[in-house]
N, CA, C and O atoms as a Tinker XYZ file with bonds, in Angstrom:
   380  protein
     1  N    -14.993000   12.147000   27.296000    73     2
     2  CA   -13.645000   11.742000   26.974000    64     1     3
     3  C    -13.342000   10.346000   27.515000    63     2     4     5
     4  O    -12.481000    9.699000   26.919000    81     3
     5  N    -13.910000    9.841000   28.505000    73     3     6
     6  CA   -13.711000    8.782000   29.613000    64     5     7
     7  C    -13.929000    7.432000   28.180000    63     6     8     9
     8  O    -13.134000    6.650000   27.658000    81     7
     9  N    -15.495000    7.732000   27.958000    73     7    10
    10  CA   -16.104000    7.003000   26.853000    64     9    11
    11  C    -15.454000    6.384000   25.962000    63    10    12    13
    12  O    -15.529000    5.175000   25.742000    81    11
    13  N    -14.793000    7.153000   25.408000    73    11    14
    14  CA   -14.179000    7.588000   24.115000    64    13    15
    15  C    -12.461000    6.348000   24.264000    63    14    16    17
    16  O    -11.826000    5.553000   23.572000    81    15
    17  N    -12.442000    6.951000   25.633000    73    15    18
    18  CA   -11.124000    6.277000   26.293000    64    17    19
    19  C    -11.512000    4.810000   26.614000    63    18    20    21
    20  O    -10.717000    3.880000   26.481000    81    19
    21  N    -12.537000    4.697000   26.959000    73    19    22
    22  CA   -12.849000    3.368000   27.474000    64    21    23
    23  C    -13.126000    1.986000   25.969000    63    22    24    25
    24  O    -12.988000    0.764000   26.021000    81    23
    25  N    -13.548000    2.899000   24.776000    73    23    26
    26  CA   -14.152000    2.389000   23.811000    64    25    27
    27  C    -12.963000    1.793000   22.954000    63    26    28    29
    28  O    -12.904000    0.733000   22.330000    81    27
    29  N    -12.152000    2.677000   23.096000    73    27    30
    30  CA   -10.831000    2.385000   22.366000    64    29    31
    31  C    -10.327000    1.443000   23.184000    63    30    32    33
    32  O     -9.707000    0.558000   22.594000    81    31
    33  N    -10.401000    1.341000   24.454000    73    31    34
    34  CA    -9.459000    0.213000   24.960000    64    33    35
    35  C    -10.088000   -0.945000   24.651000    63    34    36    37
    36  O     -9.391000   -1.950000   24.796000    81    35
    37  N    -11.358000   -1.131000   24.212000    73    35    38
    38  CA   -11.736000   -2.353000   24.084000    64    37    39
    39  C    -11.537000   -2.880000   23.016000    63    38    40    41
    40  O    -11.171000   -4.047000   22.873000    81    39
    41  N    -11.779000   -1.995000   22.039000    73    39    42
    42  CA   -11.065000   -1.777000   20.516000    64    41    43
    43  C    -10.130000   -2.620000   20.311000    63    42    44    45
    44  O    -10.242000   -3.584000   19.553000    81    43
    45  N     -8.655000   -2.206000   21.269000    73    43    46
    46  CA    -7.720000   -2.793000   21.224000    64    45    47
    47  C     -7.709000   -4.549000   21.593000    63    46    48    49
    48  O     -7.325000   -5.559000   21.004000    81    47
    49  N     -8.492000   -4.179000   23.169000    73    47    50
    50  CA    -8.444000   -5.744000   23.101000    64    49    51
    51  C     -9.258000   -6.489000   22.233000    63    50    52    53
    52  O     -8.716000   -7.509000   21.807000    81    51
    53  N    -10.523000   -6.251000   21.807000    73    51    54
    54  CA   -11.000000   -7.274000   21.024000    64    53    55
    55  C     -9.650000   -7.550000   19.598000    63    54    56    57
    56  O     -9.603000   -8.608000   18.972000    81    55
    57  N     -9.122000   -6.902000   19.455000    73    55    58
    58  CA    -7.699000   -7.163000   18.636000    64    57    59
    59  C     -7.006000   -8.013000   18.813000    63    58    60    61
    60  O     -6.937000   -8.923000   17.987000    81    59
    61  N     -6.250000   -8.011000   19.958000    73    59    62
    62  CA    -5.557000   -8.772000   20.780000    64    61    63
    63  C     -6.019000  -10.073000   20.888000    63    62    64    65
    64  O     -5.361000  -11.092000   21.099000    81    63
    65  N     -7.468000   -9.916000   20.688000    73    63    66
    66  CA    -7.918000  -11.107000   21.203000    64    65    67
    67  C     -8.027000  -12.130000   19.318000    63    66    68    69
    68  O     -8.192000  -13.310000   19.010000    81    67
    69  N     -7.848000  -11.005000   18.637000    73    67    70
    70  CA    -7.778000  -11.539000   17.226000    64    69    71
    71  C     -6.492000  -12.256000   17.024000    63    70    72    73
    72  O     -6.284000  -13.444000   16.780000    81    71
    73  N     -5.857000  -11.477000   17.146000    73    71    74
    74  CA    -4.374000  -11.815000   17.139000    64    73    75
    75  C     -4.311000  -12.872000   17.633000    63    74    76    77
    76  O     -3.725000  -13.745000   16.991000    81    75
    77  N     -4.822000  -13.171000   18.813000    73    75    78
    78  CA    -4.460000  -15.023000   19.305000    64    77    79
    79  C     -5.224000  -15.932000   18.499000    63    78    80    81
    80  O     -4.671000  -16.906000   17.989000    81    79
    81  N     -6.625000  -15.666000   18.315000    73    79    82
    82  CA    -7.412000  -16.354000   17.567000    64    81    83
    83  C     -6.545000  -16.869000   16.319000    63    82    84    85
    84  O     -6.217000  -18.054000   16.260000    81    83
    85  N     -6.237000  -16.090000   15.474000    73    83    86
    86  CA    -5.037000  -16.093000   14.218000    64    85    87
    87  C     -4.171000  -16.675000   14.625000    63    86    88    89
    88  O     -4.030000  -17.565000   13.786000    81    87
    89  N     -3.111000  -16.878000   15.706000    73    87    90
    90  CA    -1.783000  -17.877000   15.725000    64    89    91
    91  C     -2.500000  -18.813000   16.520000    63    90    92    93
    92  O     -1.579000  -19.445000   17.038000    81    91
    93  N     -3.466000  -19.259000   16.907000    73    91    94
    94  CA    -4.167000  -20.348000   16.934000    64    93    95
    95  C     -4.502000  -21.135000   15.814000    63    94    96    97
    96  O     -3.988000  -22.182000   15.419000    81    95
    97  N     -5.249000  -20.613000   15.454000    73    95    98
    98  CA    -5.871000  -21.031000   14.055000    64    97    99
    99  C     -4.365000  -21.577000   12.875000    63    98   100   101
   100  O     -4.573000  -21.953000   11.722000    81    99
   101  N     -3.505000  -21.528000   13.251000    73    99   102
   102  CA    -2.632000  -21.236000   12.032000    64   101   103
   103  C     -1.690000  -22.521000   12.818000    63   102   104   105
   104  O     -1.070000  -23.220000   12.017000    81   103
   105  N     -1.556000  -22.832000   14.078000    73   103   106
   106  CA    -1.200000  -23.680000   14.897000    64   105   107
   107  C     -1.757000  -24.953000   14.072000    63   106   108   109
   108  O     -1.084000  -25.860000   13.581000    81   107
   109  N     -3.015000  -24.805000   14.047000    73   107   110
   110  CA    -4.055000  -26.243000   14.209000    64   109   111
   111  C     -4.096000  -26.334000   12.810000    63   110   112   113
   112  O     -4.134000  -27.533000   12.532000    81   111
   113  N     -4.107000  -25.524000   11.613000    73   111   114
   114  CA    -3.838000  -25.743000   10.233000    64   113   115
   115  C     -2.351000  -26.622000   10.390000    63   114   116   117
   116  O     -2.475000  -27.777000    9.983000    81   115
   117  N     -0.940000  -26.276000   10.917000    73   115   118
   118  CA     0.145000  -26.527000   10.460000    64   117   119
   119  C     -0.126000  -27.910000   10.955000    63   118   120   121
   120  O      0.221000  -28.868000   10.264000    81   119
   121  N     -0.692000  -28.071000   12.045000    73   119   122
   122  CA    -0.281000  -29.570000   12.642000    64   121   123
   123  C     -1.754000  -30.457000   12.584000    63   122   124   125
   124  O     -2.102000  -31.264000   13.446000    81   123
   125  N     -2.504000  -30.111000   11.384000    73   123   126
   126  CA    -3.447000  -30.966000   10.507000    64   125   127
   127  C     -4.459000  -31.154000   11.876000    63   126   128   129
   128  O     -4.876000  -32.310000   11.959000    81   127
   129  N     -4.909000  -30.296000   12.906000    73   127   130
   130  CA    -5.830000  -30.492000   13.158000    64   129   131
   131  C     -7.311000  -30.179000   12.940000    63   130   132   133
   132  O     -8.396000  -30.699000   13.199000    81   131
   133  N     -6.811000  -29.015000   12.304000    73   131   134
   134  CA    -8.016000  -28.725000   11.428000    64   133   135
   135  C     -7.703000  -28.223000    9.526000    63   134   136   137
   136  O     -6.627000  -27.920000    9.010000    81   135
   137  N     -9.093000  -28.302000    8.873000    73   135   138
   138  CA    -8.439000  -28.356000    7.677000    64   137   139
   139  C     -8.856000  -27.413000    6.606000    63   138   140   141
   140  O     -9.978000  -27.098000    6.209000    81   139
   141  N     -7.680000  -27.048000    6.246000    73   139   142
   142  CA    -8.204000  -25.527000    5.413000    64   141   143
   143  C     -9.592000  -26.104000    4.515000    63   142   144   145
   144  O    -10.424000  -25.228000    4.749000    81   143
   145  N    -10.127000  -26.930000    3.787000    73   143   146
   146  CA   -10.604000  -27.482000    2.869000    64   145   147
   147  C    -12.756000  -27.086000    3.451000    63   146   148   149
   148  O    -13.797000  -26.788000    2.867000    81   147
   149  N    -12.342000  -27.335000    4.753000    73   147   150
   150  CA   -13.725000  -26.941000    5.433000    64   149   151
   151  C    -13.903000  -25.777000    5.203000    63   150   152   153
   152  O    -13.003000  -25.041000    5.605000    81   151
   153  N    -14.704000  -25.326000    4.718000    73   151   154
   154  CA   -15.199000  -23.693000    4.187000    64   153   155
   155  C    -15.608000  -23.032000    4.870000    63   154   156   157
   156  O    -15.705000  -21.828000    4.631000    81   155
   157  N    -16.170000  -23.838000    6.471000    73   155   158
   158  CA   -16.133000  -22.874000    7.778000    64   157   159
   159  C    -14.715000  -22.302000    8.408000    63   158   160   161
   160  O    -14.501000  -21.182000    8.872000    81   159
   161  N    -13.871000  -23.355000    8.285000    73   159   162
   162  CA   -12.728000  -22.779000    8.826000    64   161   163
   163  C    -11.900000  -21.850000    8.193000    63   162   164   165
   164  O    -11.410000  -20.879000    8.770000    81   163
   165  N    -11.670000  -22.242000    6.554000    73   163   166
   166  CA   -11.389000  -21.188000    5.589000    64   165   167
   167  C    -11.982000  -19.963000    5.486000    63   166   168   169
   168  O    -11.204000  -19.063000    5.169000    81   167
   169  N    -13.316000  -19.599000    5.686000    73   167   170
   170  CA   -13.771000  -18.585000    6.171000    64   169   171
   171  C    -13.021000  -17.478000    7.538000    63   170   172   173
   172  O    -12.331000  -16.472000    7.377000    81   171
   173  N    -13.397000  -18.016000    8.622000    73   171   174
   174  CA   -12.448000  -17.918000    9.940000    64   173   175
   175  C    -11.073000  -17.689000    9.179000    63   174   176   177
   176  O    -10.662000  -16.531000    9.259000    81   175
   177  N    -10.510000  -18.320000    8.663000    73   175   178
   178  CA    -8.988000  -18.315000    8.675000    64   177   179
   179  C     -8.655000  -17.074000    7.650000    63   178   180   181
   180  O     -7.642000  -16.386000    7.781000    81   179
   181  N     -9.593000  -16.879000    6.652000    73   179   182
   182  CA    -9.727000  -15.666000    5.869000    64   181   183
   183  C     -9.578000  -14.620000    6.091000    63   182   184   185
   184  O     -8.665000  -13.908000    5.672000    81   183
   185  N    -10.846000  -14.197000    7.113000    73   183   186
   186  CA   -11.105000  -13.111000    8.329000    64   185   187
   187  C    -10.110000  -12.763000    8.753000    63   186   188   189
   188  O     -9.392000  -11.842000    8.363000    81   187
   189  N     -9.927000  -13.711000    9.882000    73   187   190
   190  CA    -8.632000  -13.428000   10.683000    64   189   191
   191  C     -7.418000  -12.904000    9.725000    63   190   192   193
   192  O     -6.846000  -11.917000   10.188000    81   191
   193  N     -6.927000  -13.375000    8.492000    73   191   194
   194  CA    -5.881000  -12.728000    7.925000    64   193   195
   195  C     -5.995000  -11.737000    7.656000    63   194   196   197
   196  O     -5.258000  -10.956000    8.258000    81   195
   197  N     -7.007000  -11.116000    6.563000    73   195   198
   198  CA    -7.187000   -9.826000    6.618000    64   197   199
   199  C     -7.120000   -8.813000    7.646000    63   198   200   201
   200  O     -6.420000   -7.819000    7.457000    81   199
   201  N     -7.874000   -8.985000    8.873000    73   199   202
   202  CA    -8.142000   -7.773000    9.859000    64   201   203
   203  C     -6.401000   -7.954000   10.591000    63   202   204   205
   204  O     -5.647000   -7.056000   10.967000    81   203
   205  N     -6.206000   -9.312000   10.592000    73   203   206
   206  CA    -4.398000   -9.098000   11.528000    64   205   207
   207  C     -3.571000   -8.746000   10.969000    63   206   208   209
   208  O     -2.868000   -7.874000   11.479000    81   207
   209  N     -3.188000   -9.369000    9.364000    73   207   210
   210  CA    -1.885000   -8.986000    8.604000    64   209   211
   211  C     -1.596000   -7.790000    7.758000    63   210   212   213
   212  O     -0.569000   -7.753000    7.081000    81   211
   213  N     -2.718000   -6.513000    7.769000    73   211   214
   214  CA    -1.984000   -5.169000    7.692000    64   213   215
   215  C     -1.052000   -4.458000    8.787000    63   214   216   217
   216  O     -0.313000   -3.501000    8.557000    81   215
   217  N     -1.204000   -5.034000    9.892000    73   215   218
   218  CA    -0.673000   -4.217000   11.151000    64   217   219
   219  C      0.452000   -5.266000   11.245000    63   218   220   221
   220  O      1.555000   -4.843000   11.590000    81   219
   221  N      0.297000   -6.745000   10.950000    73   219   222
   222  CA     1.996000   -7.829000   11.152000    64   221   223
   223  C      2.980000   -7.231000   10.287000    63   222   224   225
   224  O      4.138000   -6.942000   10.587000    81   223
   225  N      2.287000   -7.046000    8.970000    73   223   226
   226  CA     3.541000   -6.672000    7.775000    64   225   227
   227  C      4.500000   -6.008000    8.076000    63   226   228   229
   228  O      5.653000   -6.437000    8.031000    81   227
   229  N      4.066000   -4.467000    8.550000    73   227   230
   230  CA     5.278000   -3.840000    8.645000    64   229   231
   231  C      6.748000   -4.247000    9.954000    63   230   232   233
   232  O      7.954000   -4.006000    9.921000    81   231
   233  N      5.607000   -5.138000   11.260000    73   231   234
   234  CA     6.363000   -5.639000   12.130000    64   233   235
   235  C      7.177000   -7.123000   11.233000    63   234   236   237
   236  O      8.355000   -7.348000   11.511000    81   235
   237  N      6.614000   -7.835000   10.428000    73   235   238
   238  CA     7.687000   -8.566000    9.767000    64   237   239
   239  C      8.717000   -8.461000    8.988000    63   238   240   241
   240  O      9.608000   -9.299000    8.849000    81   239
   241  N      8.579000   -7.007000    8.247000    73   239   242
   242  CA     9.673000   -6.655000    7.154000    64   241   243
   243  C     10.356000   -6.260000    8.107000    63   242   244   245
   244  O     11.331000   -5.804000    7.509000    81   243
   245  N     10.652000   -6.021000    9.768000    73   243   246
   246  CA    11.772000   -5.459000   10.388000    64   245   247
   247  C     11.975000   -6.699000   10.990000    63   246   248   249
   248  O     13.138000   -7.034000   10.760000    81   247
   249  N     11.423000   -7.491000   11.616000    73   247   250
   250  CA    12.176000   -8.802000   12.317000    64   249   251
   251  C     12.305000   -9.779000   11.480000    63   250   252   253
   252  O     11.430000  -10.228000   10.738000    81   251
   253  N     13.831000  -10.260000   11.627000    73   251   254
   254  CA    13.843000  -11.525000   10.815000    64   253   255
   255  C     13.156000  -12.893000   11.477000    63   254   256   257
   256  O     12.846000  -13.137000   12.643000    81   255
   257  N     13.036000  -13.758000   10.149000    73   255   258
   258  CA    12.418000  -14.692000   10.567000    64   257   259
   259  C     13.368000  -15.839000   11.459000    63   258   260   261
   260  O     14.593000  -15.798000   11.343000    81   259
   261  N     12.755000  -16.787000   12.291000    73   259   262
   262  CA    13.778000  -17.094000   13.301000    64   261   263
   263  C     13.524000  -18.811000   13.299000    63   262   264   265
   264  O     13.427000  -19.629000   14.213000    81   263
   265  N     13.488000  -18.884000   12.310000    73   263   266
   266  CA    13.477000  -20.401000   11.815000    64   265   267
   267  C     12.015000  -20.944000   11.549000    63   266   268   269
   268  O     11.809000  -22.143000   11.738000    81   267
   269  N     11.046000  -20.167000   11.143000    73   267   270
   270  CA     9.546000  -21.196000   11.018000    64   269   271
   271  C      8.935000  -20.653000   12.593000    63   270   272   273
   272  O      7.780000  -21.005000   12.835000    81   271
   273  N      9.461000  -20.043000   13.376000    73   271   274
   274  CA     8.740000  -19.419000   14.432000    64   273   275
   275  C      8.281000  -17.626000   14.195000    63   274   276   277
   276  O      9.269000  -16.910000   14.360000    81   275
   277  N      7.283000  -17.019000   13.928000    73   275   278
   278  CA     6.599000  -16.082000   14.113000    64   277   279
   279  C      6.471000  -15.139000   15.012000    63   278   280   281
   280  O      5.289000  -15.058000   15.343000    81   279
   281  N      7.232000  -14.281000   15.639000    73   279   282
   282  CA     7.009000  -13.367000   16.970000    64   281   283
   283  C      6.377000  -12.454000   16.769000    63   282   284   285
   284  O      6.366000  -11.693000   17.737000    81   283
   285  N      5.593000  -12.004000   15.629000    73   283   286
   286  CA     5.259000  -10.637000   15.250000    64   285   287
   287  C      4.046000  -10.355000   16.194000    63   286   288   289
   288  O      3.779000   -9.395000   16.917000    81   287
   289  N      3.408000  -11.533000   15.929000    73   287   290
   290  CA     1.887000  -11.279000   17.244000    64   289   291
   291  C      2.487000  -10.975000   18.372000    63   290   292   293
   292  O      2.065000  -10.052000   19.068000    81   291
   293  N      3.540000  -11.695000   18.709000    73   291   294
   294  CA     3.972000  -11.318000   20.535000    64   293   295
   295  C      4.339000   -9.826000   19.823000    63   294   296   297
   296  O      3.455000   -9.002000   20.060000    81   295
   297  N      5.309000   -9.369000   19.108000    73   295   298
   298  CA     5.330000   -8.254000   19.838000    64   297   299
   299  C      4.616000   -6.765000   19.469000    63   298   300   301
   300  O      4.960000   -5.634000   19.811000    81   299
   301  N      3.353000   -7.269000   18.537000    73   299   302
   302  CA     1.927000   -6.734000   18.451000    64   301   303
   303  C      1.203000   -6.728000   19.296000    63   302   304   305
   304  O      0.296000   -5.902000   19.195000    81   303
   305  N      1.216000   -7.356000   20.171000    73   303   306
   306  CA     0.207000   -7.555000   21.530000    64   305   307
   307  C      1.347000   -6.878000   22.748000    63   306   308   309
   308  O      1.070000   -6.134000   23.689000    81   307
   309  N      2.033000   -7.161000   22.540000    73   307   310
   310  CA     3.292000   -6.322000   23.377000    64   309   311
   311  C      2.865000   -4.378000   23.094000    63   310   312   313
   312  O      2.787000   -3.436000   23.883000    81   311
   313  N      2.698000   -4.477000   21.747000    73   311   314
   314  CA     3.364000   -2.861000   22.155000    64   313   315
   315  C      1.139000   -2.196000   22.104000    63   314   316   317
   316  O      0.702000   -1.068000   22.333000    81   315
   317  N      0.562000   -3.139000   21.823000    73   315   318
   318  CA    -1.151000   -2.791000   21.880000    64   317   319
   319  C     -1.198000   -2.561000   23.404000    63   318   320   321
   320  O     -1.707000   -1.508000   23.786000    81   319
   321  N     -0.612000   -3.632000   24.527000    73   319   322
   322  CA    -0.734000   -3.599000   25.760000    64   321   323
   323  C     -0.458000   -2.433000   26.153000    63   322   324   325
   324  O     -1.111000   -1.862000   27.027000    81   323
   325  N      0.813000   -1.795000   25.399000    73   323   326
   326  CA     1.958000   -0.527000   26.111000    64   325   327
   327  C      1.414000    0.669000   25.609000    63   326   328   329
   328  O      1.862000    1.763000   25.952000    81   327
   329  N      0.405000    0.529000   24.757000    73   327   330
   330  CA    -0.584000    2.103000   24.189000    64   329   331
   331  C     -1.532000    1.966000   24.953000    63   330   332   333
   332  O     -1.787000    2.962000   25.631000    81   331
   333  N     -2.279000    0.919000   25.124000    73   331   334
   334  CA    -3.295000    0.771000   26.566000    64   333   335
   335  C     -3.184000    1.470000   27.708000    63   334   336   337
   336  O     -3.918000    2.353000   28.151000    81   335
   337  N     -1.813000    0.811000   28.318000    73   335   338
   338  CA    -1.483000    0.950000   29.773000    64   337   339
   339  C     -1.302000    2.970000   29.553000    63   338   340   341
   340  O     -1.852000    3.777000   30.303000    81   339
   341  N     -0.346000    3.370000   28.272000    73   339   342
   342  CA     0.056000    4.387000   28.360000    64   341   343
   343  C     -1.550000    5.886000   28.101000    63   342   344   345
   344  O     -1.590000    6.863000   28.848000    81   343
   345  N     -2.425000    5.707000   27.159000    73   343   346
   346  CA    -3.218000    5.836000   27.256000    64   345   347
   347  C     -4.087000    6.383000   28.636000    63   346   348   349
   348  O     -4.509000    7.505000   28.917000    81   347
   349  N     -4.144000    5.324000   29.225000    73   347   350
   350  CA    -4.851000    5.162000   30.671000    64   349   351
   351  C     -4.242000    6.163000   31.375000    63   350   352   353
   352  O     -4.826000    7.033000   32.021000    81   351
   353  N     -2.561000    5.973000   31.186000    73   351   354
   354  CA    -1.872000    6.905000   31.857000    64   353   355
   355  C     -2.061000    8.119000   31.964000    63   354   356   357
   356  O     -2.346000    8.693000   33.015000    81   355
   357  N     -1.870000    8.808000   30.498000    73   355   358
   358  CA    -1.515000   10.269000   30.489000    64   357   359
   359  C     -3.007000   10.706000   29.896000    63   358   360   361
   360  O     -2.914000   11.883000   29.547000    81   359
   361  N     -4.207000   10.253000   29.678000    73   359   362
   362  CA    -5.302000   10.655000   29.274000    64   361   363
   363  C     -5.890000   11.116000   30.164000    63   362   364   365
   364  O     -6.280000   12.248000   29.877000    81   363
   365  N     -6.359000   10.578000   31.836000    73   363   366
   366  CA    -7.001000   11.301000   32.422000    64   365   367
   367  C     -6.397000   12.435000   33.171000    63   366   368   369
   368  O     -7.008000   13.103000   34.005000    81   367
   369  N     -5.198000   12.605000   32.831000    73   367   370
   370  CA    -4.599000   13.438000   33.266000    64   369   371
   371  C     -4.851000   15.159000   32.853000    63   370   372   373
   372  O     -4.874000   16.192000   33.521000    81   371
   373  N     -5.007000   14.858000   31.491000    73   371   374
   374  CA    -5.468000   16.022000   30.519000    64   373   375
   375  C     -6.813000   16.442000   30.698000    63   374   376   377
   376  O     -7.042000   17.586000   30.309000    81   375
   377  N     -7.902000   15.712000   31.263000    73   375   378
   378  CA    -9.063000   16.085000   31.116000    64   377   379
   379  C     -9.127000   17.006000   32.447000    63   378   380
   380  O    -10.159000   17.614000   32.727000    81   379
């Protein structure tokens, strides 16, 4: 069960760790430091949309947008942290 528990938490973070990768990446597109046109980065930038923006959507159709700023990753990584921590919590408890 430990395994199982341990595997998933990493799960999550390698996520998390997507999630930044993605409002990175999307940073350095807006402010022309890098350029969609490179087919390495369009690749990357591809990726990253797919695996992040089934789980943003439903957090964007509830928060409005707040002028050209994006919070959905913060509070995707917010509530990934709070199934982690909670997880940890009440799992070894049961075994």
């Amino acid at each position: 069960m430990l395994a199982l528990l341990g595997l998933i938490s990493t799960l999550i973070q390698i996520f998390i760790w997507l999630l930044i990768a993605n409002a990175i990446l999307s940073w350095l597109v807006a402010f022309n430091v890098v350029n969609t046109s490179n087919q390495f980065v369009a690749t990357i930038g591809r990726f990253l949309y797919r695996i992040t923006e089934p789980p943003l959507r439903p957090i964007r159709r509830i928060i409005p947008s707040m002028g050209g700023l994006d919070v959905s990753p913060i509070i995707l990584i917010l509530l990934l942290i709070f199934l982690r921590n909670l997880m940890f919590e009440y799992v070894p408890r049961m075994v």
